[in-house]
N, C-alpha and C positions, 0 to 999 in steps of 0.2 A: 439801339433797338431796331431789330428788322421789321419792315412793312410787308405783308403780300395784299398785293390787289389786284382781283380777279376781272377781265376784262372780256367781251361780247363783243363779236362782229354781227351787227344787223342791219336793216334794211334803214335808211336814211330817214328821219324823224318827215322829211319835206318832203318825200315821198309820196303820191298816193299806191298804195299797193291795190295790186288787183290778183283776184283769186282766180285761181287753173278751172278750165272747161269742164273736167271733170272733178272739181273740188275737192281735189287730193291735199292742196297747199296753197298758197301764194306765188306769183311768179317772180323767181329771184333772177332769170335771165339780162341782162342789161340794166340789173336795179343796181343803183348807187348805194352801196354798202358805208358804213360807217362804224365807231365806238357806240355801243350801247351809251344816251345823255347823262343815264343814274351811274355810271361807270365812271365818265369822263370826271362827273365830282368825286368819288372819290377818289382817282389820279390824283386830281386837284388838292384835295385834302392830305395824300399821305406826302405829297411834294413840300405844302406847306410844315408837316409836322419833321420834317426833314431840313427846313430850312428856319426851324427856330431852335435846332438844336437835337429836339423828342426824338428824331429818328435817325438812324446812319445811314439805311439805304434801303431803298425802297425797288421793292421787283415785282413785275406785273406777268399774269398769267392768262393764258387763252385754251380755250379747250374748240380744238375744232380740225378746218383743212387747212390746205397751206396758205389758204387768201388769209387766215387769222394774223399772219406777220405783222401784213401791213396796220391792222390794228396794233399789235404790240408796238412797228417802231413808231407809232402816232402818240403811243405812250409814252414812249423814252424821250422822242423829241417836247413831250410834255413836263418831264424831269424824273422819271424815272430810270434806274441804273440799270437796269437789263432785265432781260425776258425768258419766260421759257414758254413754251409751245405744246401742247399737249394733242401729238395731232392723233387725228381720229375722223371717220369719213362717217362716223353711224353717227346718227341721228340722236341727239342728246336732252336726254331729259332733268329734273334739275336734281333727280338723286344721283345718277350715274354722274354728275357734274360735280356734283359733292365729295364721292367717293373718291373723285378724279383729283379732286382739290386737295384732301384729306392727305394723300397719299404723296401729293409735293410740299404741305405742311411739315408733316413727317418728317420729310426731308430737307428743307430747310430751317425750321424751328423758328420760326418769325416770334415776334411776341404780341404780332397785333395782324389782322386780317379784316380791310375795309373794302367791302366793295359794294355794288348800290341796292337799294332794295327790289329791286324787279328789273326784267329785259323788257323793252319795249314790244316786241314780238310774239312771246306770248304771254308777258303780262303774268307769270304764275309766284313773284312773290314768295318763293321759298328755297332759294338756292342758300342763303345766308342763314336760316332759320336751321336747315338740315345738318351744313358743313357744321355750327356749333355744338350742336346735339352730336355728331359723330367725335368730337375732339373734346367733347365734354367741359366745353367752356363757358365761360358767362356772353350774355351777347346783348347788343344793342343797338336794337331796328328803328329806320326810320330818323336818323339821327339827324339835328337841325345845327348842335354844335358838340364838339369835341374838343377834349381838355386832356394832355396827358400829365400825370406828373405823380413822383413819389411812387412808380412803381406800379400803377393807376390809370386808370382812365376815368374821366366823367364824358358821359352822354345824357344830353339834354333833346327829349323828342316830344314832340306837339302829340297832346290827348285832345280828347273830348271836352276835359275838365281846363286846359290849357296846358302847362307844360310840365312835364316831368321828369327829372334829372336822376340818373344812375349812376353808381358810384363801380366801376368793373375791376376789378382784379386784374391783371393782366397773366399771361396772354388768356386775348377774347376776340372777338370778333364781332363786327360793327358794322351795319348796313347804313345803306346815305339817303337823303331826303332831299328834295329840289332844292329847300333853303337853306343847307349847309354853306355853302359856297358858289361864285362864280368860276369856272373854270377857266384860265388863262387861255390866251390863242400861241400855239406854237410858233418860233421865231422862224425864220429860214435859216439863219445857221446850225440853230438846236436841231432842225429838221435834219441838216446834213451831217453832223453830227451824230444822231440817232440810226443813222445808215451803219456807222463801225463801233452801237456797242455791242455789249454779247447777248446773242438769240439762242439761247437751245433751244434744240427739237426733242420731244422724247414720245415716244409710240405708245398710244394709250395703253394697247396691249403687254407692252412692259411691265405695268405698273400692276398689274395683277385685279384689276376692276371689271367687272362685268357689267358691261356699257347696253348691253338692250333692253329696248324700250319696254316699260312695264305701263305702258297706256296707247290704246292703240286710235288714233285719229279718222274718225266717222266722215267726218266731210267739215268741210269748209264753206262758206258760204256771206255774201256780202252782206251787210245791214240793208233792210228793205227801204225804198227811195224814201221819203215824206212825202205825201199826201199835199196840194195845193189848199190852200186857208180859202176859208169860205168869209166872205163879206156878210154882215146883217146889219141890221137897218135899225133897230133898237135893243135895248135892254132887256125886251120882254122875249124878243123871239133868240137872243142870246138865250137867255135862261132855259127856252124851251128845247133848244138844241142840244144845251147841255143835261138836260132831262131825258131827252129821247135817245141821242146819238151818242155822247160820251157816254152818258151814265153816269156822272161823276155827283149828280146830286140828286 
């Protein structure tokens, strides 16, 4: 069984970002890029399903500029078998990401496609949701644990109600949840290693996707600071502030 797992270069989880003078974006200048965290588990995950047998080989994908590499060889030296690159300088949104996905799917005929449920950056939770709708397969978001077997997959993902287990058909596609997994730390040999295996490049343009953005970004803007807490003196003049000022009762 082949794995694809789609991977995100973004700004460093430690990071504090700060937003452009004229709030066009974020300043990505000298910010420490990193693997998208919901990413790195599923790395983590499809490595594991590889190493119990479930998988043969597992290939990880980026859609982006050329800095995207260095995320894919962070993959490989994670344990995955090689990469490909989907480069592209436009601005990506998570249909055009889809599309983009769909189209190396296509091409390799994976039987399974795990990657996380959201980028940290903007947070939009639909890239995983999209790609299954375009390849018309069963999918399973959010996932806390993963079972393949017989042809199959089960995913088990946290409701409201507690837990929910699906039974998938294969091939499907599966988005990851914080408590899937801990993600292993890459060795320094695997690191050096992950230097000679194979990288394609393929130009998004190749692939026949029409990559512009169908949402256009208004402005940016920080979270407004908090307010300093106000000290009182009893219960009573508590209650009356919360009458007057919050409003809350």
């Amino acid at each position: 069984m082949k794995v694809i797992v789609p991977v995100k270069r973004v700004v460093d989880s430690n990071v504090k970002v700060r937003v452009k003078d004229d709030g066009s974006g974020v300043e990505l200048g000298n910010a420490k890029m990193s693997m998208n965290p919901f990413d790195e588990i599923a790395v983590e995950e499809a490595v594991r399903l590889k190493e119990k047998g479930a998988a043969s080989e597992v290939v990880v994908v980026s859609c982006g500029g050329a800095q995207c590499q260095e995320t894919l060889r962070t993959a490989i030296a994670a344990g995955a078998d090689r990469a490909i690159l989907i480069e592209t300088d436009a601005e990506l949104q998570p249909l055009p990401v889809a599309k983009l996905l769909k189209a190396v799917v296509d091409k390799e005929q994976p039987q399974l496609v795990i990657l996380g449920k959201q980028a940290i950056d903007d947070d939009c939770n639909q890239t995983g949701q999209m790609l299954a709708a375009l390849l018309d397969w069963g999918q399973g978001t959010f996932a806390s644990r993963v079972e393949v077997a017989d042809h199959a997959v089960a995913v088990t993902r946290e409701i409201d109600g507690g837990l929910e287990t699906l039974r998938l058909n294969l091939p499907a596609v599966i988005t990851t949840d914080l408590r899937l997994n801990e993600p292993r730390y890459a060795t320094l040999p695997n690191i050096m290693r992950a230097k000679k295996k194979p990288l394609e490049i393929v130009k998004a343009a190749n692939l026949g996707v029409d990559v512009a953005p169908r949402l256009k970004t208004l402005k940016i803007t920080e979270p407004p600071k908090r307010s300093a807490g106000v000290m009182v003196p009893d219960v009573a003049a508590l209650v009356a502030k919360l009458k007057s000022e919050a409003k809350v009762i």
